[in-house]
gemmi code that builds the backbone of each chain (N, CA, C; Angstrom):
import gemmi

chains = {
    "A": [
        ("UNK", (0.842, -1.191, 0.000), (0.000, 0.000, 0.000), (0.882, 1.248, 0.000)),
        ("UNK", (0.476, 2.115, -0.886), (1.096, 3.765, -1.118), (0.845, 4.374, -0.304)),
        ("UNK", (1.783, 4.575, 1.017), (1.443, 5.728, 2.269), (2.057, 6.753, 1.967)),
        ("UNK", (1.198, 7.822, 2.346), (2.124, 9.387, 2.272), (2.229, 9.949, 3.897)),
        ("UNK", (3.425, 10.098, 4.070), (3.743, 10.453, 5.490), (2.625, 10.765, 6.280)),
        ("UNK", (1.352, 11.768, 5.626), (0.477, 12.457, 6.006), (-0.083, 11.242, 7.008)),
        ("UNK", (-0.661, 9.979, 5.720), (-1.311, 8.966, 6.329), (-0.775, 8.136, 7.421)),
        ("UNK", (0.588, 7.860, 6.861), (1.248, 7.070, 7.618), (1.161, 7.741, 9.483)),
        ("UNK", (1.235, 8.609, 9.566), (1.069, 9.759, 10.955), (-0.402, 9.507, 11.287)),
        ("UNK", (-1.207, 9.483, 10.200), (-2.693, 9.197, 10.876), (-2.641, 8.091, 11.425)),
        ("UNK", (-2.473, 6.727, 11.011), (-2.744, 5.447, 10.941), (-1.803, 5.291, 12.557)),
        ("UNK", (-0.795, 6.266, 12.992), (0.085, 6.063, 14.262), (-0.629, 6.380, 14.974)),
        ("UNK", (-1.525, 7.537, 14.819), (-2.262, 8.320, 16.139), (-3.564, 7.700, 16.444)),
        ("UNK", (-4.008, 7.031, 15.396), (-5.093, 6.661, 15.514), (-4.844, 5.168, 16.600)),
        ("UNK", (-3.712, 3.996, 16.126), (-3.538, 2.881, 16.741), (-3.180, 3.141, 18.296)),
        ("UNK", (-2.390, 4.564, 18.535), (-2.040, 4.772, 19.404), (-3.002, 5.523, 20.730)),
        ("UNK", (-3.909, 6.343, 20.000), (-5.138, 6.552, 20.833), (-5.756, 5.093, 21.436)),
        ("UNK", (-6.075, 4.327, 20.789), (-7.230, 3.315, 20.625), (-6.200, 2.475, 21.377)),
        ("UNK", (-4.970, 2.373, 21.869), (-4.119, 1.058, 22.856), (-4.655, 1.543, 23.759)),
        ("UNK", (-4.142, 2.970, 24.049), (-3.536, 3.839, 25.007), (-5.095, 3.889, 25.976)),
        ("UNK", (-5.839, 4.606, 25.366), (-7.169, 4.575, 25.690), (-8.159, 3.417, 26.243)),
        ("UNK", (-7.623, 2.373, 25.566), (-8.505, 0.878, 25.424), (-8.275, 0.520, 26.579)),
        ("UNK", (-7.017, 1.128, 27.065), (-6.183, 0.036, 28.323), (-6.847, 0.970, 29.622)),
        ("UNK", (-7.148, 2.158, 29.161), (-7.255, 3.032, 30.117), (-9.170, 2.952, 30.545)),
        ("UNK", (-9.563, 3.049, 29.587), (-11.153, 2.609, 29.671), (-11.237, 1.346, 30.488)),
        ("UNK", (-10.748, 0.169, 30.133), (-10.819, -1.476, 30.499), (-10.705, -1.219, 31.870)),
        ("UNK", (-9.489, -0.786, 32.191), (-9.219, -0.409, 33.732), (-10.188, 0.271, 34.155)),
        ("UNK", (-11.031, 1.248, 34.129), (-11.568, 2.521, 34.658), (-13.043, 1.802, 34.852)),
        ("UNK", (-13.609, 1.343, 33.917), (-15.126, 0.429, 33.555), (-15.098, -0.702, 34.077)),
        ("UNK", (-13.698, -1.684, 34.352), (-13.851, -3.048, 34.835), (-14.301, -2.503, 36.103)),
        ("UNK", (-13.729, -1.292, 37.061), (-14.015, -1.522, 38.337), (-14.597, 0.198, 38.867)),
        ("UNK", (-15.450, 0.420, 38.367), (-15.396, 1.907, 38.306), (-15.790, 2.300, 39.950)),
        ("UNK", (-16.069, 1.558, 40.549), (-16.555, 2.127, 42.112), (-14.804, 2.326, 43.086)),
        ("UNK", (-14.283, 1.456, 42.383), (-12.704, 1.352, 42.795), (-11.572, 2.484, 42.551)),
        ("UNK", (-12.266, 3.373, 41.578), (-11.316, 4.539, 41.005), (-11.848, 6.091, 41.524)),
        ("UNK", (-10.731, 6.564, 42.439), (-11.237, 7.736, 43.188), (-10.846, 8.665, 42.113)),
        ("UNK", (-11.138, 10.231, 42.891), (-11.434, 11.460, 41.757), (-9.486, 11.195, 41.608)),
        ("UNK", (-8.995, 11.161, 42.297), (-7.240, 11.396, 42.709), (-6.510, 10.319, 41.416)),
        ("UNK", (-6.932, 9.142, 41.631), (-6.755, 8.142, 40.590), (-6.944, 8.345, 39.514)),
        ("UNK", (-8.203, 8.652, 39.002), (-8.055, 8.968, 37.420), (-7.479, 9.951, 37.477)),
        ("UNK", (-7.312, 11.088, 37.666), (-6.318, 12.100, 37.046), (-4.877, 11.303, 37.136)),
        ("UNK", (-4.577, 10.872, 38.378), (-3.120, 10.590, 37.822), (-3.536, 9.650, 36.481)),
        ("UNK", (-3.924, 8.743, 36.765), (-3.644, 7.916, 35.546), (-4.198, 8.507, 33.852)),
        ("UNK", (-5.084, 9.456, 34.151), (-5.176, 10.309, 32.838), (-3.903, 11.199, 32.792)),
        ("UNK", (-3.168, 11.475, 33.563), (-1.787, 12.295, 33.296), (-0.722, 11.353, 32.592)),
        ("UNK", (-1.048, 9.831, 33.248), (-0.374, 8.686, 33.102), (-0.429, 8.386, 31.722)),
        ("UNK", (-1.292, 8.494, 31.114), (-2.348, 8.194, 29.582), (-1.762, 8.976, 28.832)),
        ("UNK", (-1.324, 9.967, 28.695), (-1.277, 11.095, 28.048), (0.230, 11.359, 27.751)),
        ("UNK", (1.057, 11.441, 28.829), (2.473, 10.816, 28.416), (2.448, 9.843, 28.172)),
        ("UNK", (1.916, 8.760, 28.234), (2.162, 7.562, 27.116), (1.960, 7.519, 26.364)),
        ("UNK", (1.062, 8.494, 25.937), (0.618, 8.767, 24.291), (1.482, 9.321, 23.548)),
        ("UNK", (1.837, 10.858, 24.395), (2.804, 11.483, 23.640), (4.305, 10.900, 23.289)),
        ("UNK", (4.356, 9.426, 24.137), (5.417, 9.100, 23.693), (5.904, 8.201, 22.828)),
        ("UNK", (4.465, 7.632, 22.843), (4.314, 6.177, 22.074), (3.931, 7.089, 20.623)),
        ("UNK", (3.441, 8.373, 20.435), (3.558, 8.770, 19.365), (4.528, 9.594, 18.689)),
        ("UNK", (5.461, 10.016, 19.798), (6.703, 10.795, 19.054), (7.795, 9.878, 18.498)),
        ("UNK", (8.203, 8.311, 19.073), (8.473, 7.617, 19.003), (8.428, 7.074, 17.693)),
        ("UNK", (7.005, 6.706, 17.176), (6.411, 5.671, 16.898), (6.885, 7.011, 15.020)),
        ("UNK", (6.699, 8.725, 15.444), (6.480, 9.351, 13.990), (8.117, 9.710, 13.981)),
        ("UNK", (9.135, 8.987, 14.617), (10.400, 9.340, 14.043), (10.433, 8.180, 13.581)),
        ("UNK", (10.084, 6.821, 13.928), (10.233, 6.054, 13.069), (9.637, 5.758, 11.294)),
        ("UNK", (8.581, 6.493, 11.652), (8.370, 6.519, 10.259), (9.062, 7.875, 9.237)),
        ("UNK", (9.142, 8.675, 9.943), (10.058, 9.386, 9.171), (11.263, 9.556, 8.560)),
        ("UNK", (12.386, 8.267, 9.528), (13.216, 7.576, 8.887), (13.480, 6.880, 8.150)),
        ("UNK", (12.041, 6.172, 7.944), (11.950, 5.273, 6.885), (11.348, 5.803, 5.303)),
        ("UNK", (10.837, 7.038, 5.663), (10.387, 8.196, 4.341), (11.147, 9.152, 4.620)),
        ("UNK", (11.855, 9.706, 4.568), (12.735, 10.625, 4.898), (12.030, 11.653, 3.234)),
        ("UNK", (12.142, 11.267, 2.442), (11.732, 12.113, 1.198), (10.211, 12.811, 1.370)),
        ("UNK", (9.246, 11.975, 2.205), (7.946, 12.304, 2.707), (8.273, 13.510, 3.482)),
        ("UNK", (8.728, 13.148, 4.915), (8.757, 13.607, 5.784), (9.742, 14.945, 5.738)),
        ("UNK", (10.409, 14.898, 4.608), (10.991, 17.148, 4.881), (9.954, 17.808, 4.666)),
        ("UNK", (8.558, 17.437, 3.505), (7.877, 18.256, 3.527), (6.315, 17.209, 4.182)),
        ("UNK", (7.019, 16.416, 5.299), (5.548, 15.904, 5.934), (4.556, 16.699, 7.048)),
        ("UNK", (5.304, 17.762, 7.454), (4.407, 18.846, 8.154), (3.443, 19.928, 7.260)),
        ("UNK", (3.427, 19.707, 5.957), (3.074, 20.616, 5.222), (2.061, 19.810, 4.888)),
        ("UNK", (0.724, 20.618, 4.618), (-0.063, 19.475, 4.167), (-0.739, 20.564, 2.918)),
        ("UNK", (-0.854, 19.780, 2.267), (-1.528, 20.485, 0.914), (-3.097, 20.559, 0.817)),
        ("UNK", (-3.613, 20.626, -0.425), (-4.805, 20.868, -0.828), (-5.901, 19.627, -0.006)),
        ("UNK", (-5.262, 18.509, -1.126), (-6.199, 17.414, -0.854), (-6.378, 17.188, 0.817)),
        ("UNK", (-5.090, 17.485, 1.101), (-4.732, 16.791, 3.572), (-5.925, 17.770, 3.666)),
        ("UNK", (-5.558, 18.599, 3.483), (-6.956, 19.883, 4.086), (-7.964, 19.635, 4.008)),
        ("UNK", (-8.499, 19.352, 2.824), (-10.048, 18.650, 2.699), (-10.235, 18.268, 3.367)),
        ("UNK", (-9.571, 16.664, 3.558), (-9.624, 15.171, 4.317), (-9.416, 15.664, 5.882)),
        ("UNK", (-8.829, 16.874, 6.395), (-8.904, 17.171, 7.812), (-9.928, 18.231, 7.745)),
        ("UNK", (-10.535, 18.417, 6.923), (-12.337, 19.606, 7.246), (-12.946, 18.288, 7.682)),
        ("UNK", (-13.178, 17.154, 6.123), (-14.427, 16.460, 6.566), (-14.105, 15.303, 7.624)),
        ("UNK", (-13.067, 15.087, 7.765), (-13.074, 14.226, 9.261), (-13.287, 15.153, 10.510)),
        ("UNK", (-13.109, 16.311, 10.475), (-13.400, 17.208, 11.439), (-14.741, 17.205, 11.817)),
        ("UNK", (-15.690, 17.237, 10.875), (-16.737, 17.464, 10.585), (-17.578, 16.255, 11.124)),
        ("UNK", (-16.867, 14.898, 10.815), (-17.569, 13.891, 11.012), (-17.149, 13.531, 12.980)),
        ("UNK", (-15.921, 13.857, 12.781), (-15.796, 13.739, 14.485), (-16.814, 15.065, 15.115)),
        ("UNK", (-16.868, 15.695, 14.998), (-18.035, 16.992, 15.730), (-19.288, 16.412, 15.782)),
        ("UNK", (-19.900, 15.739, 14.576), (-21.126, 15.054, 14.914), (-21.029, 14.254, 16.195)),
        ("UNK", (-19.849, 13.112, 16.261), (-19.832, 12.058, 17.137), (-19.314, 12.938, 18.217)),
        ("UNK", (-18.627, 13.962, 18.231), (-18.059, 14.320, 19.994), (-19.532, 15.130, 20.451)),
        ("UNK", (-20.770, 15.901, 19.536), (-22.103, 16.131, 19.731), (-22.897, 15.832, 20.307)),
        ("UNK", (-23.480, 14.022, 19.737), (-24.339, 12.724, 19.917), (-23.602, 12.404, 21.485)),
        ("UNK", (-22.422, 12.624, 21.509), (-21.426, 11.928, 22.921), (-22.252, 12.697, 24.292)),
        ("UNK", (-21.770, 13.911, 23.911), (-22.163, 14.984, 25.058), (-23.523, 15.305, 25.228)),
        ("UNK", (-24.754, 15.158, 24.124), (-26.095, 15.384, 24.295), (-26.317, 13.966, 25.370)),
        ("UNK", (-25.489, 13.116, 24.486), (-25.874, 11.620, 25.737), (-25.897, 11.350, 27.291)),
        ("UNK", (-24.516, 12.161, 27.579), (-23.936, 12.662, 28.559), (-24.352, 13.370, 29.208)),
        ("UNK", (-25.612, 13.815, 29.042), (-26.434, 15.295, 29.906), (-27.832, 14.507, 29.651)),
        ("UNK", (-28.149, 13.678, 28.733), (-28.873, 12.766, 29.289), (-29.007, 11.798, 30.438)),
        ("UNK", (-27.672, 11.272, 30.376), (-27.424, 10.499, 31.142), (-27.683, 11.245, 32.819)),
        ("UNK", (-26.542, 12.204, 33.147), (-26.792, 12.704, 34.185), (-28.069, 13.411, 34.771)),
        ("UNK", (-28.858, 13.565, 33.733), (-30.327, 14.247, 34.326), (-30.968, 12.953, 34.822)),
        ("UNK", (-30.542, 11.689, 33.352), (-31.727, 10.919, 33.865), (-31.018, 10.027, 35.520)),
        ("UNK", (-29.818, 9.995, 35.838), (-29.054, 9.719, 36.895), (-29.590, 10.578, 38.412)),
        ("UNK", (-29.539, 11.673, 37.845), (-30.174, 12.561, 39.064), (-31.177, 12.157, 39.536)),
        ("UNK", (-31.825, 11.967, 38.515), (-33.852, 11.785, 38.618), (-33.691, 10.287, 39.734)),
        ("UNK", (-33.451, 9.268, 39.222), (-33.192, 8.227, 39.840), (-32.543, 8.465, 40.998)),
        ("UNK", (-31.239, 9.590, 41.044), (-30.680, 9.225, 42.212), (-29.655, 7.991, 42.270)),
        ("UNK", (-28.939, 7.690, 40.965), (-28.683, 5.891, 40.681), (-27.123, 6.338, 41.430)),
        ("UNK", (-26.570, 6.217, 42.449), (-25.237, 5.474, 42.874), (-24.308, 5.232, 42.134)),
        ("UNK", (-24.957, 5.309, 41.161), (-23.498, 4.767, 39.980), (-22.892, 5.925, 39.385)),
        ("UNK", (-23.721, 7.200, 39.194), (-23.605, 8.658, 38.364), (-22.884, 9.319, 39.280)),
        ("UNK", (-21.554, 9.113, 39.719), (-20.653, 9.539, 39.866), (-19.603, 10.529, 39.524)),
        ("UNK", (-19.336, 11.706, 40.188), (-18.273, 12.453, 39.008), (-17.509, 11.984, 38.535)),
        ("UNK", (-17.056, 10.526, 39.206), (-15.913, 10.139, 38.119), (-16.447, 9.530, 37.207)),
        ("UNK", (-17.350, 8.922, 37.390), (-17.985, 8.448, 36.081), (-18.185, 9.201, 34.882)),
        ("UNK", (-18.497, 10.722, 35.559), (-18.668, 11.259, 34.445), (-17.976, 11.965, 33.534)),
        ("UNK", (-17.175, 11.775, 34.439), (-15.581, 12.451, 33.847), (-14.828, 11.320, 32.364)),
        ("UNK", (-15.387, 10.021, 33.161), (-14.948, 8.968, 32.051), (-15.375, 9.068, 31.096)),
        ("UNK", (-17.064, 9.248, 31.320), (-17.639, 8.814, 29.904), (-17.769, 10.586, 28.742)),
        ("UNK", (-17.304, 11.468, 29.521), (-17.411, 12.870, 28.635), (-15.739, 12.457, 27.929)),
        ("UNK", (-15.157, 11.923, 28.550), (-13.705, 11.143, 28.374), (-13.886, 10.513, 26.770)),
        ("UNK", (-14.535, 9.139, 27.117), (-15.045, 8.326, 26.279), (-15.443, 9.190, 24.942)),
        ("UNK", (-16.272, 9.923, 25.011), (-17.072, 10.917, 24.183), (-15.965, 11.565, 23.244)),
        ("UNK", (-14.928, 11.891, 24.414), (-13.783, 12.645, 23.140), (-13.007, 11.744, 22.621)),
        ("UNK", (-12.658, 10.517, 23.163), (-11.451, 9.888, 22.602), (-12.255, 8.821, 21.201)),
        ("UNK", (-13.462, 8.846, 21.740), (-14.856, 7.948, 20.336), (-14.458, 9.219, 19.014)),
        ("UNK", (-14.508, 10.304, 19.078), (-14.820, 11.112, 18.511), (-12.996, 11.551, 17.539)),
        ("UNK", (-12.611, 11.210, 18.603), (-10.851, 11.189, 18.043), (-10.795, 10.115, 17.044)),
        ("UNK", (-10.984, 8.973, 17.629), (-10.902, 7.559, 16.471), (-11.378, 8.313, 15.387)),
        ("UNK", (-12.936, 8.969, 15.435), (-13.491, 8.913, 14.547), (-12.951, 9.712, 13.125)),
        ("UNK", (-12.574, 10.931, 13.699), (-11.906, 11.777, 13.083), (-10.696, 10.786, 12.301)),
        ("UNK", (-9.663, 10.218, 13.188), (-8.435, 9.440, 12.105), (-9.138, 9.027, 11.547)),
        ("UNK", (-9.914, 7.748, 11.572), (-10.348, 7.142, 10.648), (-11.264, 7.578, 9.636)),
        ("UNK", (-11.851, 8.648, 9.612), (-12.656, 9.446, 8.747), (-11.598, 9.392, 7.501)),
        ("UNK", (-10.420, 10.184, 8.090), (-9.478, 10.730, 7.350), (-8.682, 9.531, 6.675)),
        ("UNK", (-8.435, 8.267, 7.167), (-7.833, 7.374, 6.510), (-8.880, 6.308, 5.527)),
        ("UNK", (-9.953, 6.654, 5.910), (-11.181, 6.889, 4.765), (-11.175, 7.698, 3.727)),
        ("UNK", (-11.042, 9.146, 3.591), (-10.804, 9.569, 2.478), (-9.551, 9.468, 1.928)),
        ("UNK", (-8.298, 9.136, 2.402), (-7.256, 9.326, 2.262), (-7.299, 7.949, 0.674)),
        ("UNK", (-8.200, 7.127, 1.175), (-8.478, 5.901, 0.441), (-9.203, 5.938, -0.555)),
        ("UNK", (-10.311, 5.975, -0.157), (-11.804, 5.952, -1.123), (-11.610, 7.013, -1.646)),
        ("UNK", (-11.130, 8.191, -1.239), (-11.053, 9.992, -2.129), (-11.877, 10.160, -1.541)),
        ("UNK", (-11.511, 12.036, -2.195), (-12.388, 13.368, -1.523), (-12.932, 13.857, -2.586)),
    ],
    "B": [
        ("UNK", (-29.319, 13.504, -14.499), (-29.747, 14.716, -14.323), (-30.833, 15.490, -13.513)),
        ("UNK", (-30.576, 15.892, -12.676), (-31.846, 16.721, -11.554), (-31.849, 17.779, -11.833)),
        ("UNK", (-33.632, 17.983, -12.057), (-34.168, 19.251, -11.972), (-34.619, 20.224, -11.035)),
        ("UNK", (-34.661, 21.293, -10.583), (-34.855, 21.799, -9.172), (-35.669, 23.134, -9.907)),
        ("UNK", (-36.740, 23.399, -9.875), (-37.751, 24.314, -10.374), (-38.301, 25.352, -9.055)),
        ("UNK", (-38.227, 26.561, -9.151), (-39.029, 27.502, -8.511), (-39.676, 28.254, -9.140)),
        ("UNK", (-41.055, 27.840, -8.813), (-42.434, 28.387, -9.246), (-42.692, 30.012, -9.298)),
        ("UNK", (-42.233, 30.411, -7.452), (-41.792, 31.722, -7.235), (-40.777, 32.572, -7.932)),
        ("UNK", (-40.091, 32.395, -8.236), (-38.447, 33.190, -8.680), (-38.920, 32.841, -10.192)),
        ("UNK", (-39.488, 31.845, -10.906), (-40.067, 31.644, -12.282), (-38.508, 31.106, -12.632)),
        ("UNK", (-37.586, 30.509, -12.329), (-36.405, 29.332, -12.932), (-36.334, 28.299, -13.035)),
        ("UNK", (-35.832, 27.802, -13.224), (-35.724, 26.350, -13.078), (-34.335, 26.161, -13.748)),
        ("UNK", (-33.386, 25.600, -12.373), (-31.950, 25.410, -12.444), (-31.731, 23.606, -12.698)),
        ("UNK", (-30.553, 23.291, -14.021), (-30.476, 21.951, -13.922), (-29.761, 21.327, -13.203)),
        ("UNK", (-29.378, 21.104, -12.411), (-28.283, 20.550, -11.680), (-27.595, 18.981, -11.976)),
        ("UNK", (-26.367, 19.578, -12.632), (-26.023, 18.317, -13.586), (-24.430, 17.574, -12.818)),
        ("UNK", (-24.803, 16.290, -12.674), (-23.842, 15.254, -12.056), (-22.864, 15.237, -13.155)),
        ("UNK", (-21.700, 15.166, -12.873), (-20.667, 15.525, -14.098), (-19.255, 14.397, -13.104)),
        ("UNK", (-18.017, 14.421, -14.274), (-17.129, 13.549, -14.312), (-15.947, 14.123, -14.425)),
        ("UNK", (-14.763, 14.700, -13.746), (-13.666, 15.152, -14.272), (-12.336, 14.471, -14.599)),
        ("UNK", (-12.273, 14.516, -15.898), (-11.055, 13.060, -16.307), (-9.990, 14.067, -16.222)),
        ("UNK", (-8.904, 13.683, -16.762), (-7.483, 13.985, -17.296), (-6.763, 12.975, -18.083)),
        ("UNK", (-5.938, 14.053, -18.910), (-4.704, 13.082, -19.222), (-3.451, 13.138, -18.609)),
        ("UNK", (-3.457, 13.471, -17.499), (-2.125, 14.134, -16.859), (-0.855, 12.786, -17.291)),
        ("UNK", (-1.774, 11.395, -17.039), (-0.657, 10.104, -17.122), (0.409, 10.131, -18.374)),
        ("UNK", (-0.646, 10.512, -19.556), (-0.452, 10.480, -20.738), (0.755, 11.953, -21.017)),
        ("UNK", (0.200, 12.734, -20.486), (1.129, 14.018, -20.570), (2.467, 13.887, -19.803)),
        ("UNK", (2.736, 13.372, -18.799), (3.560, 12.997, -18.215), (4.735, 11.888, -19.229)),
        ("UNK", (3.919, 11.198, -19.654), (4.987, 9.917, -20.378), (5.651, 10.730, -21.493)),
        ("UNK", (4.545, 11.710, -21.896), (5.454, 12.951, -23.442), (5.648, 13.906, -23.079)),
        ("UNK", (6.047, 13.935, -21.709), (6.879, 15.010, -21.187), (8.072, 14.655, -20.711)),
        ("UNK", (8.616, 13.749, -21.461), (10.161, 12.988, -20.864), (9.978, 12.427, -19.670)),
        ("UNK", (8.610, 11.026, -19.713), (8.226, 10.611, -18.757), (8.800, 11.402, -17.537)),
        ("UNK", (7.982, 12.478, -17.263), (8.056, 12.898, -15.646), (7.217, 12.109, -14.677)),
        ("UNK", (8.109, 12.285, -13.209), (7.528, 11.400, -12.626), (6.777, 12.209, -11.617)),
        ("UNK", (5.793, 11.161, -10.992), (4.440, 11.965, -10.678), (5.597, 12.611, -9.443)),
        ("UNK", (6.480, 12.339, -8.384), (6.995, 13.420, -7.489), (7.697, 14.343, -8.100)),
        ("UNK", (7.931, 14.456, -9.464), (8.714, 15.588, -9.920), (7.224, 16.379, -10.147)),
        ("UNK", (6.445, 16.149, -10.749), (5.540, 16.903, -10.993), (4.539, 17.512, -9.674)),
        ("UNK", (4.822, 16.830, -8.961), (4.438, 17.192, -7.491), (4.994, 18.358, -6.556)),
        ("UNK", (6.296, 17.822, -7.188), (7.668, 19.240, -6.970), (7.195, 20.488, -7.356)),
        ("UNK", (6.900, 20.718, -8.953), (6.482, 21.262, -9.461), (4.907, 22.455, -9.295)),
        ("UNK", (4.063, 21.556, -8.821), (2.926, 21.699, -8.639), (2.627, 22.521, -7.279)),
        ("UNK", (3.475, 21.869, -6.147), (3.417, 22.229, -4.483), (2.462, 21.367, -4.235)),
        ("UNK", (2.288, 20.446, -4.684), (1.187, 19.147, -3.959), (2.408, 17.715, -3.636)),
        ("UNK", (1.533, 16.666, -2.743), (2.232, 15.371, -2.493), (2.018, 14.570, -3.878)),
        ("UNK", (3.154, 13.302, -3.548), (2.695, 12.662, -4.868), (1.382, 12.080, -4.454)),
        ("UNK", (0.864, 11.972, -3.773), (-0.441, 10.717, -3.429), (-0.861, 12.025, -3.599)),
        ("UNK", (-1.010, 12.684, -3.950), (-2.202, 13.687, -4.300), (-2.070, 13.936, -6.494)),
        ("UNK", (-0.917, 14.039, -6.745), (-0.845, 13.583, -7.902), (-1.813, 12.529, -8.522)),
        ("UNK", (-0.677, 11.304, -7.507), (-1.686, 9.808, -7.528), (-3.310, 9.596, -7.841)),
        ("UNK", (-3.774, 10.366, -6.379), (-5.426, 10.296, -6.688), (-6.255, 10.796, -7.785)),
        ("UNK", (-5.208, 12.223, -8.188), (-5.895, 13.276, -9.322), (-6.007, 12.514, -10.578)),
        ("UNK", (-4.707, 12.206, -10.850), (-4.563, 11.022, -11.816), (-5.618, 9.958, -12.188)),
        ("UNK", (-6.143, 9.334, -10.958), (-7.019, 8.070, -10.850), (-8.272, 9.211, -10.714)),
        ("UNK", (-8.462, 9.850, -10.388), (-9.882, 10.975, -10.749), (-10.285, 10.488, -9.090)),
        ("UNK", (-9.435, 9.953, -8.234), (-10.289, 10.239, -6.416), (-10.053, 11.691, -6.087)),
        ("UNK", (-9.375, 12.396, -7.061), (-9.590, 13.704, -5.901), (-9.679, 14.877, -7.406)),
        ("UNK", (-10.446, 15.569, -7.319), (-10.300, 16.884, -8.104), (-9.327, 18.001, -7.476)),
        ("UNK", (-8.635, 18.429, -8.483), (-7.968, 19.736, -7.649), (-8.435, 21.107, -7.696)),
        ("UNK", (-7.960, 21.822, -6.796), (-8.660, 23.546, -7.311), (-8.182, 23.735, -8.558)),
        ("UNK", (-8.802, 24.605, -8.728), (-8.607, 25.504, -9.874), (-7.349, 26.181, -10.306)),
        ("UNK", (-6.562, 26.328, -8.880), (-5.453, 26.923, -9.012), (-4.535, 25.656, -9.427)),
        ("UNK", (-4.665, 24.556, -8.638), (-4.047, 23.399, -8.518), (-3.905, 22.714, -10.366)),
        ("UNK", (-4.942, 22.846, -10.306), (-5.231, 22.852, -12.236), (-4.644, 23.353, -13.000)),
        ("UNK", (-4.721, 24.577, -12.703), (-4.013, 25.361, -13.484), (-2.596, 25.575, -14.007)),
        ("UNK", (-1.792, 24.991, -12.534), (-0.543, 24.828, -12.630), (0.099, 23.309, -13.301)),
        ("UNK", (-1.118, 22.610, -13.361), (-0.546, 21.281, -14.059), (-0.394, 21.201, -14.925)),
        ("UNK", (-1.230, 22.478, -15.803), (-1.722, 22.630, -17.167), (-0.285, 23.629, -17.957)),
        ("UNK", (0.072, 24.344, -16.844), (1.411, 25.188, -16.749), (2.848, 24.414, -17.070)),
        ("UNK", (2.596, 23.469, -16.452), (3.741, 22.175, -16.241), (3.872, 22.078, -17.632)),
        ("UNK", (3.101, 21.378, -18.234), (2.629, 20.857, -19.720), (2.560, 21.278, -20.608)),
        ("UNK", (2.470, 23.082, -20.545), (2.501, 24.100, -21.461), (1.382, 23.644, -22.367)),
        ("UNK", (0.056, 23.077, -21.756), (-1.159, 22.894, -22.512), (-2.268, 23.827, -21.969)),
        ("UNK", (-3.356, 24.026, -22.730), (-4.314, 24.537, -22.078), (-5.412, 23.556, -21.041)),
        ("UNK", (-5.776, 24.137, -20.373), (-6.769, 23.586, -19.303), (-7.647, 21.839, -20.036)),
        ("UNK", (-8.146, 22.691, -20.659), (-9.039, 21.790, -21.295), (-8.387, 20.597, -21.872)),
        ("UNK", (-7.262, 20.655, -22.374), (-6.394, 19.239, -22.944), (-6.299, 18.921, -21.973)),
        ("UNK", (-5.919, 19.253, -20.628), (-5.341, 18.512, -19.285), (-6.875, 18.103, -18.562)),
        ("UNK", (-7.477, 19.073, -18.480), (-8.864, 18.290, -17.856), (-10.013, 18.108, -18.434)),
        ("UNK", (-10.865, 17.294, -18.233), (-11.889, 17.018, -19.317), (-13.645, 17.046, -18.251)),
        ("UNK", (-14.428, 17.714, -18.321), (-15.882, 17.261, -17.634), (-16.960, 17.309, -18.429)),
        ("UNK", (-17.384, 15.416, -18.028), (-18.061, 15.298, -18.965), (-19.600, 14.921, -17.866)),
        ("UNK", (-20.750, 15.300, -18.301), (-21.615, 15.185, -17.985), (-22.422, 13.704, -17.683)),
        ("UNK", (-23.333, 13.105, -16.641), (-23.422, 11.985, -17.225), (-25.078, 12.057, -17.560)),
    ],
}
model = gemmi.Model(1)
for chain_id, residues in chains.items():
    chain = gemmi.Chain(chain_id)
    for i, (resn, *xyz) in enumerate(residues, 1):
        res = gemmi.Residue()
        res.name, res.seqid = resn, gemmi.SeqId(i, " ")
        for name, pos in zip(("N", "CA", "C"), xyz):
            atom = gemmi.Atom()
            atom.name, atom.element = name, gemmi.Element(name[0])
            atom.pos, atom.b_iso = gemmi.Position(*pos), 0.0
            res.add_atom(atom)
        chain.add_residue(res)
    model.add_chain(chain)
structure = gemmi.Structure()
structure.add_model(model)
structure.setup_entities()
């Protein structure tokens, strides 16, 4: 397959959200009564340098291996632009649908009174909401990057 | 072909689904086979943007057009073609 640095950088951030995240959700949802307000932040601080590292890492390696890509791989032209409007576009719907859910959720939590609607909970799932909405966006983009714009 | 008619305003606009080809491949091979990153060079686009234009996944601006057509020392119309369907 014909990668252009552009993609090749998507296809990193995207695998690398979706570990990084996956591992961090699994943990947070397997035991959510177990995770105080103190805990998730560290471990969302925890998340986040691992991201940034597993992705700075992960885009020198590919830039060594395109080196001809990558002098002008920060530059993105006509077509990158498109392909980052309408994945923009398509992640805003989904980070939207996330957060209308999310204020559903907590009204209908209140009403009940349910034990479970927790601030940290809700911290996760407005969490959830952005990092759904992140995938969505790469992969939007490694959608058009494919099929065309 | 879709029609879109206003009764009020008294028009009726056609709104026509159309196709934009090229020969850029062809121009390229009788241009001392250039290669699509030289012409990319040329242009200020990637080659996978060459690539797609080429295969008709991506249309370019106008400006973007223009300069391919520049490359080639052809006019627009030899380099791009829209054909209606």
């Amino acid at each position: 397959m014909d990668l252009s640095f552009q993609e090749k950088s998507v296809w990193v951030s995207l695998l690398a959200i979706a570990v990084v995240f996956g591992y961090h959700f699994s943990v947070v949802f397997g035991a959510p009564e177990a995770i105080t307000s103190i805990e998730l932040i560290v471990r969302l601080i925890g998340a986040i340098i691992l991201l940034v590292v597993i992705e700075t890492v992960l885009h020198i390696l590919i830039a060594v291996t395109a080196i001809r890509d990558a002098e002008d791989g920060g530059r993105l032209d006509e077509r990158d632009r498109l392909v980052v409007d309408r994945a923009s576009r398509n992640a805003y719907v989904v980070l939207f649908i996330g957060v209308l859910g999310m204020i559903w959720y907590i009204v209908l939590g209140d009403l009940k009174s349910d034990p479970d609607v927790t601030p940290v909970m809700h911290a996760n799932l407005l969490l959830l909401a952005i990092v759904v909405a992140e995938l969505c966006n790469y992969g939007s983009r490694l959608f058009y990057y494919r099929r065309g714009v | 072909m879709a029609h879109a008619c206003s009764i009020t305003e008294g028009v009726c606009r056609v709104k026509q689904t159309g196709r934009i080809t090229n020969n850029i491949r062809r121009l390229r091979f009788d241009y001392d086979e250039m290669t699509q990153q030289a012409l990319a060079d040329r242009v200020g686009v990637t080659r996978q943007t060459v690539l797609a234009i080429e295969r008709s996944k991506y249309s370019p601006s106008l400006e973007v057009a223009f300069r391919i057509a520049q490359v080639f020392e052809r006019p627009l119309e030899e380099v791009f073609q829209y054909t209606t369907e």
